[in-house]
ROSE-4610 file (N, C-alpha, C; in Angstrom, 1 decimal, always signed):
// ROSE-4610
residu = [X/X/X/X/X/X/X/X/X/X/X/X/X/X/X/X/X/X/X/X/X/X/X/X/X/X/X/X/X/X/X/X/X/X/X/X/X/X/X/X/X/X/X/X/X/X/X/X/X/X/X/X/X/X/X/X/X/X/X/X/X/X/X/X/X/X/X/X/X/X/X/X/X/X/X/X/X/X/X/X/X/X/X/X/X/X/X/X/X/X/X/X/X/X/X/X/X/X/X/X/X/X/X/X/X/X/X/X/X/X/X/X/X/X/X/X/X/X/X/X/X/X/X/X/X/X/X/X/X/X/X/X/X/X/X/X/X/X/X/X/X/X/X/X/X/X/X/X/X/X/X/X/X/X/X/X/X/X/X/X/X/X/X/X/X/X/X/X/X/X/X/X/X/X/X/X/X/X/X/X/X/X/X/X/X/X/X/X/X/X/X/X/X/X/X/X/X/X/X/X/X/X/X/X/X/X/X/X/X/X/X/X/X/X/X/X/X/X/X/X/X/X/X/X/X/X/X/X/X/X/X/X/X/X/X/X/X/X/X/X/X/X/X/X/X/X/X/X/X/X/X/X/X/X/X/X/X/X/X/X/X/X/X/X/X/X/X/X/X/X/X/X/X/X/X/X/X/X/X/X/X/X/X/X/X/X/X/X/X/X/X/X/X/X/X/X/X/X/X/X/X/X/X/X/X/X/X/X/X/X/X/X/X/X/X/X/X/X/X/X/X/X/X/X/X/X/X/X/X/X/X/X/X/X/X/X/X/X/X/X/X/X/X/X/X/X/X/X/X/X/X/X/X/X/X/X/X/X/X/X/X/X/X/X/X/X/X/X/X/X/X/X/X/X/X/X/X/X/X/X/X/X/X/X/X/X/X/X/X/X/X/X/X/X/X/X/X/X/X/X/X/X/X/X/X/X/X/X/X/X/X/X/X/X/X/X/X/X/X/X/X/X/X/X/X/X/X/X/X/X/X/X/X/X/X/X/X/X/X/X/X/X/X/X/X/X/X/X/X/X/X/X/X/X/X/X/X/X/X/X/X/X/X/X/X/X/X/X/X/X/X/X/X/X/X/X/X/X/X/X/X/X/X/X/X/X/X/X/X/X/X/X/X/X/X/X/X/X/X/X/X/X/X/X/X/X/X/X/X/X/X/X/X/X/X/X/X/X/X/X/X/X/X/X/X/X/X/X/X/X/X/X/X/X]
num = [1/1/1/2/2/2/3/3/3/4/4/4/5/5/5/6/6/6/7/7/7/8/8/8/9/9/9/10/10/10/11/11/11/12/12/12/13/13/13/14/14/14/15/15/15/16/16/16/17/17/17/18/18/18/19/19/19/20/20/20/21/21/21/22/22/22/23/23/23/24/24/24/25/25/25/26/26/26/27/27/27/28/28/28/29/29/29/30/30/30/31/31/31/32/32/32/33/33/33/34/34/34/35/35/35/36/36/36/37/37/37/38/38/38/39/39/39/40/40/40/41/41/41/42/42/42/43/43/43/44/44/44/45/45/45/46/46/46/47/47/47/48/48/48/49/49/49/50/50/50/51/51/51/52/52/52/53/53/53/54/54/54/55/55/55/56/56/56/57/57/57/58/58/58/59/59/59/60/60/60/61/61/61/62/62/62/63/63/63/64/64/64/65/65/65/66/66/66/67/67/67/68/68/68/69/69/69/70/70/70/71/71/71/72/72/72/73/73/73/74/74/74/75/75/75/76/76/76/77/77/77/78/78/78/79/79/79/80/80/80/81/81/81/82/82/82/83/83/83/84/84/84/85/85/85/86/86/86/87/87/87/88/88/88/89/89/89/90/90/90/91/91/91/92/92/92/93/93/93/94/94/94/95/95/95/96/96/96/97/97/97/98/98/98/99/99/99/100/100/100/101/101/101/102/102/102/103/103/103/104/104/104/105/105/105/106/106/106/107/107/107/108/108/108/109/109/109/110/110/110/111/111/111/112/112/112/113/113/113/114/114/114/115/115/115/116/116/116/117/117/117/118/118/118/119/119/119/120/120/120/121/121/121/122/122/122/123/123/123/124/124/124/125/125/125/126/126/126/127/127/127/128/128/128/129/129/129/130/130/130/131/131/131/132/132/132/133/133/133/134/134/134/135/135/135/136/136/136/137/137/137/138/138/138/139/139/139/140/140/140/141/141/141/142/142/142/143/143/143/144/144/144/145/145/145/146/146/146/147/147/147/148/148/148/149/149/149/150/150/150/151/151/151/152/152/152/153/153/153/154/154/154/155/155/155/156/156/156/157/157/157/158/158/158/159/159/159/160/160/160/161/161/161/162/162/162/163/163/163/164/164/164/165/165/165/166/166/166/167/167/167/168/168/168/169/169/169/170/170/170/171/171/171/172/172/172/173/173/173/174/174/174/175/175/175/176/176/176/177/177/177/178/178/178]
x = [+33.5/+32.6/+33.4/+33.1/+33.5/+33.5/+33.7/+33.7/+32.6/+33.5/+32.6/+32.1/+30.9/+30.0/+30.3/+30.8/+31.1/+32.7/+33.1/+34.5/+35.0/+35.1/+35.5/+36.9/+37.6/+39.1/+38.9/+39.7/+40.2/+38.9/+37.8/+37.3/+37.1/+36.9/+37.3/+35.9/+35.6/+34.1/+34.3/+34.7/+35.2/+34.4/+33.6/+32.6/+33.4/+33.6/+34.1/+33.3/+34.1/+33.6/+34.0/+33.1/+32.9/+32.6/+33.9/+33.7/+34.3/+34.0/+34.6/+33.3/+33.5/+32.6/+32.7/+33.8/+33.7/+33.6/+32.7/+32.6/+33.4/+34.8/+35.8/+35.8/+36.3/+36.7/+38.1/+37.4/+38.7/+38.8/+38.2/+38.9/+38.1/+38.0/+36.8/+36.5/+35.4/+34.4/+34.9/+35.8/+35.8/+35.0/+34.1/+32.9/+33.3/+33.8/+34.1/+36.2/+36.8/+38.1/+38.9/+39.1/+40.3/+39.5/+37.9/+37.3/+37.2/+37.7/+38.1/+37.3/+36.7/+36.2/+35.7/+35.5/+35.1/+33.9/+32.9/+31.4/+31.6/+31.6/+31.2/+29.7/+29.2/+28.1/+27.9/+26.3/+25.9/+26.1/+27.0/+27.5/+27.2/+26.6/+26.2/+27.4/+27.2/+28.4/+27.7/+27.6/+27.4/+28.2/+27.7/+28.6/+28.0/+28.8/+27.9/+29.2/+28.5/+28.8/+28.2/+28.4/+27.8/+27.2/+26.3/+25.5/+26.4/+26.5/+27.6/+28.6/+28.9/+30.4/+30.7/+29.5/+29.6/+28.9/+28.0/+27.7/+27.2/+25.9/+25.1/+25.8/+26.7/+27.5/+28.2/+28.5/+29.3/+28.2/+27.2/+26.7/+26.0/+25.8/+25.4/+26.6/+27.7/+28.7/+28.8/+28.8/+28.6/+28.1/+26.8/+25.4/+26.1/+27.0/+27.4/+26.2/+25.4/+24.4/+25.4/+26.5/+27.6/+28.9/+29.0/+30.5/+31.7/+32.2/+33.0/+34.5/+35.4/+36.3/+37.4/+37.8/+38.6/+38.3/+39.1/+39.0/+37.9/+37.8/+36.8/+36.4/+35.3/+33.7/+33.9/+33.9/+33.8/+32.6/+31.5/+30.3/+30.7/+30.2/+30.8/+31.8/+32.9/+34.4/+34.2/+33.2/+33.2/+33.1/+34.2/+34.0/+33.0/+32.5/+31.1/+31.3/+32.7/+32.9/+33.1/+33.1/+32.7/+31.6/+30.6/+29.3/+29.0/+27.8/+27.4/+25.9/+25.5/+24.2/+23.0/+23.3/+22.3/+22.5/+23.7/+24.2/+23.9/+24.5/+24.2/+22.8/+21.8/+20.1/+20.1/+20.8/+20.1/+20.9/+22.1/+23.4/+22.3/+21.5/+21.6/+20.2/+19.6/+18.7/+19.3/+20.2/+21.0/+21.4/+21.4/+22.0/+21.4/+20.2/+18.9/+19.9/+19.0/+19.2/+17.9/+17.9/+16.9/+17.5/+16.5/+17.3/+16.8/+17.2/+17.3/+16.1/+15.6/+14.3/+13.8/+12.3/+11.8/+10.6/+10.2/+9.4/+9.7/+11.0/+11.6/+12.2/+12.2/+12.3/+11.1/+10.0/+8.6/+8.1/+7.4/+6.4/+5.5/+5.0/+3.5/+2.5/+2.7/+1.7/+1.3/+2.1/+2.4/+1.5/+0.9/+0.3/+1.4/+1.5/+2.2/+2.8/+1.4/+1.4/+2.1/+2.3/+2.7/+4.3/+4.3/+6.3/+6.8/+6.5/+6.9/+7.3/+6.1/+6.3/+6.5/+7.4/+7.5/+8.8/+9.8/+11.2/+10.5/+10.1/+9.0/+8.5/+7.7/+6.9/+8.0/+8.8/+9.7/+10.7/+11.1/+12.0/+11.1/+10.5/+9.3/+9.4/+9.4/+9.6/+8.5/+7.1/+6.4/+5.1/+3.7/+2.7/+2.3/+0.5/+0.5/+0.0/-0.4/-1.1/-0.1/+1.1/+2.4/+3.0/+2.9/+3.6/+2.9/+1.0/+0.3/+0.7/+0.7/+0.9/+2.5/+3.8/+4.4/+4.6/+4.1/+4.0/+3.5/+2.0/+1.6/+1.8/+2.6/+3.7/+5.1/+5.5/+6.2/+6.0/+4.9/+4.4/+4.1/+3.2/+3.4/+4.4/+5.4/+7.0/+7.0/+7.2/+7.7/+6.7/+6.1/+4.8/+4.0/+3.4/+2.5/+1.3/+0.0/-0.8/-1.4/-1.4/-2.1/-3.1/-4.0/-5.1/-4.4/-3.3/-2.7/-2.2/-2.1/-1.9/-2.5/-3.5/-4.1/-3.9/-2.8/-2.8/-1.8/-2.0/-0.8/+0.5/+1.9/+2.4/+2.5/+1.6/+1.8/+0.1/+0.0/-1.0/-0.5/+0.9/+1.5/+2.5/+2.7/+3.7/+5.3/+6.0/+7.3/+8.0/+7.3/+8.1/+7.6/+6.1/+5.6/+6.1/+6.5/+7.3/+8.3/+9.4/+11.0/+10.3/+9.3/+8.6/+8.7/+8.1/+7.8/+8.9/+9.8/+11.6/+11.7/+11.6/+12.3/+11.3/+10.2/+9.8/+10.2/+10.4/+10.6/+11.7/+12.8/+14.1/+14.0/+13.4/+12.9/+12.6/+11.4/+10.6/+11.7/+12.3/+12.9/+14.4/+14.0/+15.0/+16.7/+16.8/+18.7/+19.5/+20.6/+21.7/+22.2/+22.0/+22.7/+22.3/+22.1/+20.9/+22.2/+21.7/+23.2/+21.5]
y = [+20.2/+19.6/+19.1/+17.6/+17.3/+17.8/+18.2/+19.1/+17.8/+16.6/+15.7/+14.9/+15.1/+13.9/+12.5/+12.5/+11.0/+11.0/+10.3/+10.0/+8.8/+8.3/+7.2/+7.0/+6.0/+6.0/+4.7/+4.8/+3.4/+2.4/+3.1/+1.7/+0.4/-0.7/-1.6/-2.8/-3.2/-4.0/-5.1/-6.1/-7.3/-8.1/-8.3/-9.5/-10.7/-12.4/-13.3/-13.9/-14.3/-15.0/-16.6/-17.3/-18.6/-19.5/-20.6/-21.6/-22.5/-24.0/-25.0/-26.3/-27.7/-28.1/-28.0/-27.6/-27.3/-26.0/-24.8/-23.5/-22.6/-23.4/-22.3/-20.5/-19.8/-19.0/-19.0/-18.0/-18.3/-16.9/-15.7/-14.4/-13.6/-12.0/-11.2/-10.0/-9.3/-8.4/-7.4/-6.2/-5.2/-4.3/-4.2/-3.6/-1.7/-1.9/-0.6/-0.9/+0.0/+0.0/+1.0/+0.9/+2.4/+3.6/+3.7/+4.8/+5.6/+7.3/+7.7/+9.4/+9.9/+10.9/+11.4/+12.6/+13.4/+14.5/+14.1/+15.1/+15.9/+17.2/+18.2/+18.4/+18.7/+19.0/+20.2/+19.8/+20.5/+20.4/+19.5/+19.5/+18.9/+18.7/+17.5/+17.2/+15.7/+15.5/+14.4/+14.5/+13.8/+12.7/+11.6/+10.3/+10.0/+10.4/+10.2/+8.8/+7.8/+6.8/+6.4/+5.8/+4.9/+3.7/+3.3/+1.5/+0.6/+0.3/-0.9/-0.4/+0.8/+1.0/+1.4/+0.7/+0.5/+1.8/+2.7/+4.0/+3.2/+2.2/+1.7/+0.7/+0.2/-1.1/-0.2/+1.5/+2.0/+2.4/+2.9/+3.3/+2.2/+0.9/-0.1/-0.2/-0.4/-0.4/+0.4/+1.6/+2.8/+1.9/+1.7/+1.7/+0.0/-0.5/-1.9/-2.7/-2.4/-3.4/-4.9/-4.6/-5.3/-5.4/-6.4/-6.5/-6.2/-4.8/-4.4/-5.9/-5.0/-6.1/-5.5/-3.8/-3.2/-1.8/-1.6/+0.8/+1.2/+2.1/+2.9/+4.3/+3.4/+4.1/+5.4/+6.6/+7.2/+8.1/+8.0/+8.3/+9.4/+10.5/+11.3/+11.1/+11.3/+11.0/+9.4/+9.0/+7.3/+6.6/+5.0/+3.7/+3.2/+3.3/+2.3/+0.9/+0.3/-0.7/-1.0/-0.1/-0.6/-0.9/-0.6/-0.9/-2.1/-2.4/-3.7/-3.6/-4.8/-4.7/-3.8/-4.2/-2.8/-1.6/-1.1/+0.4/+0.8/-0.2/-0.2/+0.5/-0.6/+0.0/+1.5/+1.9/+3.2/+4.4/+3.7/+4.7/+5.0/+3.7/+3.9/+5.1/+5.4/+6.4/+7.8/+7.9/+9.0/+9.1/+7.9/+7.8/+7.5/+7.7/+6.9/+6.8/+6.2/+5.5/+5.6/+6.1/+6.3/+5.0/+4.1/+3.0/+3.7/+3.2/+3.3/+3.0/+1.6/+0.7/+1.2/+1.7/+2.1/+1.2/+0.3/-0.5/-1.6/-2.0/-3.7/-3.3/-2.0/-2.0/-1.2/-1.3/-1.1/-2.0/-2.6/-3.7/-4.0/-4.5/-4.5/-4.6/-5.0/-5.8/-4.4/-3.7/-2.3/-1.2/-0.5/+0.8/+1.7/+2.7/+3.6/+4.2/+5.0/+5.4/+4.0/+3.0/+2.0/+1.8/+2.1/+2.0/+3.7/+4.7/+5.4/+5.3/+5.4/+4.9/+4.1/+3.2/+1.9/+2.4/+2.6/+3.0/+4.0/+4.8/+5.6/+4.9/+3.5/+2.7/+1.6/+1.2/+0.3/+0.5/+1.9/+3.0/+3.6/+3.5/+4.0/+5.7/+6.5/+7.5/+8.2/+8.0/+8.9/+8.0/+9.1/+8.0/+7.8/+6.7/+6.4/+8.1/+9.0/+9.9/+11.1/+11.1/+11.7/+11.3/+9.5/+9.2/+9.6/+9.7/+9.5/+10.7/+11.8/+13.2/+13.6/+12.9/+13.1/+12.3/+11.3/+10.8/+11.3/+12.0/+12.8/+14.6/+14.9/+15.6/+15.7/+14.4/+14.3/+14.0/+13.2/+12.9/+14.5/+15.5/+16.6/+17.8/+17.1/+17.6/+17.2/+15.9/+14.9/+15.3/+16.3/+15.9/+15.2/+14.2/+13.3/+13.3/+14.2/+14.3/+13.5/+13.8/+12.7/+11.5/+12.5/+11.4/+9.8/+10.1/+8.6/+8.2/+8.1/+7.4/+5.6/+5.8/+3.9/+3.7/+3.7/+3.4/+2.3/+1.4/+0.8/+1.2/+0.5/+1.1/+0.6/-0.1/-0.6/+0.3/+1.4/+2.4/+3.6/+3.6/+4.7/+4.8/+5.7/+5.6/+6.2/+5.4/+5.3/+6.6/+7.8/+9.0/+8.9/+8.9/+8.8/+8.1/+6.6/+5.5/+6.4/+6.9/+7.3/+8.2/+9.1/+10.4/+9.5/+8.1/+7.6/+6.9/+6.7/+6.2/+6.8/+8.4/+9.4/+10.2/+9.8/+10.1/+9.4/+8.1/+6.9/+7.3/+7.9/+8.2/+9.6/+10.6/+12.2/+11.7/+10.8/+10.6/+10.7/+10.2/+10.0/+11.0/+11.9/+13.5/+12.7/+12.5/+11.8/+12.7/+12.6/+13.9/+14.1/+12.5/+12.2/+11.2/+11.2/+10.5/+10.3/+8.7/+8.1/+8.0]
z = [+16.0/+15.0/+13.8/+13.4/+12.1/+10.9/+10.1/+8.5/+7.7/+8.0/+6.8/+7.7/+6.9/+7.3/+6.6/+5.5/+4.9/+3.8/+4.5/+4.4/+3.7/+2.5/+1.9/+1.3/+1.8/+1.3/+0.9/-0.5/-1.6/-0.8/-1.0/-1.2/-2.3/-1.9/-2.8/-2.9/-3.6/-4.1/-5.1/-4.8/-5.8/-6.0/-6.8/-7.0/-7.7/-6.7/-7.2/-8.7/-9.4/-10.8/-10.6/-10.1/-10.2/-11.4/-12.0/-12.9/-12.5/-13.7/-13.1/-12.6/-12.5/-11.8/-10.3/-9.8/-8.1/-7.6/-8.9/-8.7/-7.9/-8.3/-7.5/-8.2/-7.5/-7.8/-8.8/-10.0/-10.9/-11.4/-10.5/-11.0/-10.3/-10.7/-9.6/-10.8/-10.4/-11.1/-10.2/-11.0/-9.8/-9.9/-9.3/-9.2/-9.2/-7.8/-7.2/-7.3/-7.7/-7.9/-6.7/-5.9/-5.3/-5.1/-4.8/-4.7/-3.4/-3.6/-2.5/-2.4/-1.6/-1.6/-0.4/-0.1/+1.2/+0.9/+1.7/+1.6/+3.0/+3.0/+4.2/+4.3/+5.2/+5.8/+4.6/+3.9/+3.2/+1.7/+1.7/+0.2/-0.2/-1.8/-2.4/-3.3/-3.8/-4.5/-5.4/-6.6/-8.2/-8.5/-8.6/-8.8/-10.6/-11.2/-12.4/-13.1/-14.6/-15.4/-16.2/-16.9/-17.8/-17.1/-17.2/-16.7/-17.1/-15.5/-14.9/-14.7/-14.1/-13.6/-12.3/-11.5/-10.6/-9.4/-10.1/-9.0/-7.6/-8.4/-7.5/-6.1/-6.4/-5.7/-5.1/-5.0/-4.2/-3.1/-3.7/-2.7/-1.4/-2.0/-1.2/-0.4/-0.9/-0.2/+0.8/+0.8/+1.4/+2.4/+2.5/+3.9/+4.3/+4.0/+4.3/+4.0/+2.8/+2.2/+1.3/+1.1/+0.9/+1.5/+1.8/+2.3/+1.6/+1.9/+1.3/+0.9/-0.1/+0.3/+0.9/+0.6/+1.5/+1.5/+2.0/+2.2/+3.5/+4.0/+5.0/+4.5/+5.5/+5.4/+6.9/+7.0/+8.1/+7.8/+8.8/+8.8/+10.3/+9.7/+10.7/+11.9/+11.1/+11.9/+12.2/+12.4/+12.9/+11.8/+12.2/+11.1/+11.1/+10.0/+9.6/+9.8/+10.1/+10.0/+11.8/+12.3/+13.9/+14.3/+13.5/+14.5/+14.4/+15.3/+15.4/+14.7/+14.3/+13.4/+14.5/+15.5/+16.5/+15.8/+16.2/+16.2/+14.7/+13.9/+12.6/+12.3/+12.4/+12.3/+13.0/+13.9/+14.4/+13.5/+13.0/+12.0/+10.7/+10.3/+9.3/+9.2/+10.3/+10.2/+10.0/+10.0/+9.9/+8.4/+8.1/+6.8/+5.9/+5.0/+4.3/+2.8/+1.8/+0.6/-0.2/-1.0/-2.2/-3.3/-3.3/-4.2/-5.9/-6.6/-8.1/-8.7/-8.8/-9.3/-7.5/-7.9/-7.1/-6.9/-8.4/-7.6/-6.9/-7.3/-6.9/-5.2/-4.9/-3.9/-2.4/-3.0/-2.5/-2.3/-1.2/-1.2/-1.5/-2.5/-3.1/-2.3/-1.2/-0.4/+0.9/+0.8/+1.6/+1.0/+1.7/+1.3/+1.3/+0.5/+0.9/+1.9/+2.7/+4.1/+4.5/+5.3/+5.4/+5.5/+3.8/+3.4/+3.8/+3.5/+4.8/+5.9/+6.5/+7.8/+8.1/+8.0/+8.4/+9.4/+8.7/+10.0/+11.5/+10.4/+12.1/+13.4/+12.6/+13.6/+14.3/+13.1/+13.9/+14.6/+14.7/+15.6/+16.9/+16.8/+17.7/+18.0/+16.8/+16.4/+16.8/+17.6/+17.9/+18.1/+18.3/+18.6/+17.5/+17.5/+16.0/+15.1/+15.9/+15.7/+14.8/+15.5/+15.0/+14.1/+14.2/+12.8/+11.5/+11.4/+10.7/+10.2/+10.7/+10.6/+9.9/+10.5/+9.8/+8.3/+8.1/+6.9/+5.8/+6.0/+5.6/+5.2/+6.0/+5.7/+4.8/+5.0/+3.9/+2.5/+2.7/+1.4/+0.6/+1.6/+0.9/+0.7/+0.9/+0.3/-0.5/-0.4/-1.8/-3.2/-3.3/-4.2/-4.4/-3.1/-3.2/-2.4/-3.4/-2.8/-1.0/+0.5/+1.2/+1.2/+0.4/-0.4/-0.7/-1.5/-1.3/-0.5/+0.8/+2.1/+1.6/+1.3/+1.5/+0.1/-0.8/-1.8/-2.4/-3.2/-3.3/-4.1/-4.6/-5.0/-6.7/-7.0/-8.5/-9.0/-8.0/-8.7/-9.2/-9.2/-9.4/-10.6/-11.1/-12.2/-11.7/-13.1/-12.2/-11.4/-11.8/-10.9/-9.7/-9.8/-8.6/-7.2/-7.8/-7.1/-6.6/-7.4/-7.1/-5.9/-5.7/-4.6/-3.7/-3.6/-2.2/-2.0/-2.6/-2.3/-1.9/-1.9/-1.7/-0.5/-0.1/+0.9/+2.3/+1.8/+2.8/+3.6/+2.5/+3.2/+3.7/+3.3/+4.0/+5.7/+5.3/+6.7/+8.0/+8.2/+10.0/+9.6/+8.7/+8.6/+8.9/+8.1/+8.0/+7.9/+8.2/+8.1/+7.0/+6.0/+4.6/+3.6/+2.7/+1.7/+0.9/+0.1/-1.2/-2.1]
């Protein structure tokens, strides 16, 4: 058995800076600088800064939400950078993401019950009966009464939001949450 579940060496995150009238590249934003670290099974680990130094762009980095520009990703002993966007979607259930702005990344148009379950249904995680049930289960982990199942998400206040971020990624039980 592997010790770590997540394995990050010198990774690297360069955002180009474009000027000029032919918007060349004329320098880069180094987002993420040489960042290197190892998580074992069970361990949590605190990425703490000041706004804009980059926590956020590692972790996207992390889930290949960005194209890195160098270093490796080893997601239990395996390269993140081997998979294929298939293998990818099924890695990344293993691997969930609580985003930061919790409403800009909820769909308004989505009921709760709905943005939960949504990886459940589109993974085909069970029937609709099981999904309903585990959604509703998590919700009552997360502290969010079931009664809100049909609700939307600009009914909620901002903690509230961050619970169903943070339910969405509970739901399909990941090995490892950024």
């Amino acid at each position: 058995m592997i010790d770590n579940i997540l394995e990050v060496k010198d990774l690297k995150q360069y955002f180009p800076i474009r000027g000029g009238v032919f918007q060349r590249t004329v320098g880069y934003v180094k987002a993420v600088d040489g960042v290197s670290f190892n998580i074992k099974r069970g361990e949590t680990l605190g990425i703490v800064g000041e706004s804009g130094c980059g926590k956020s762009t590692l972790g996207r980095s992390i889930m290949r939400l960005y194209k890195k520009t160098s270093g490796q990703v080893l997601f239990n002993g395996e390269d993140f950078d081997q998979y294929s966007r298939r293998q990818l979607r099924k890695k990344r259930l293993q691997m969930q993401m609580v985003f930061q702005d919790p409403y800009s990344s909820l769909d308004p148009r989505m009921t709760v019950g709905q943005i939960i379950g949504e990886a459940l249904i589109d993974h085909r995680m069970g029937t609709r009966t099981e999904i309903r049930r585990k959604v509703k289960d998590t919700m009552d982990l997360c502290g969010l009464p079931s009664y809100y199942v049909n609700r939307y998400p600009h009914e909620f206040s901002g903690g509230q939001r961050q619970r169903i971020g943070i339910a969405r990624s509970l739901v399909v039980n990941p090995s490892f949450i950024i």
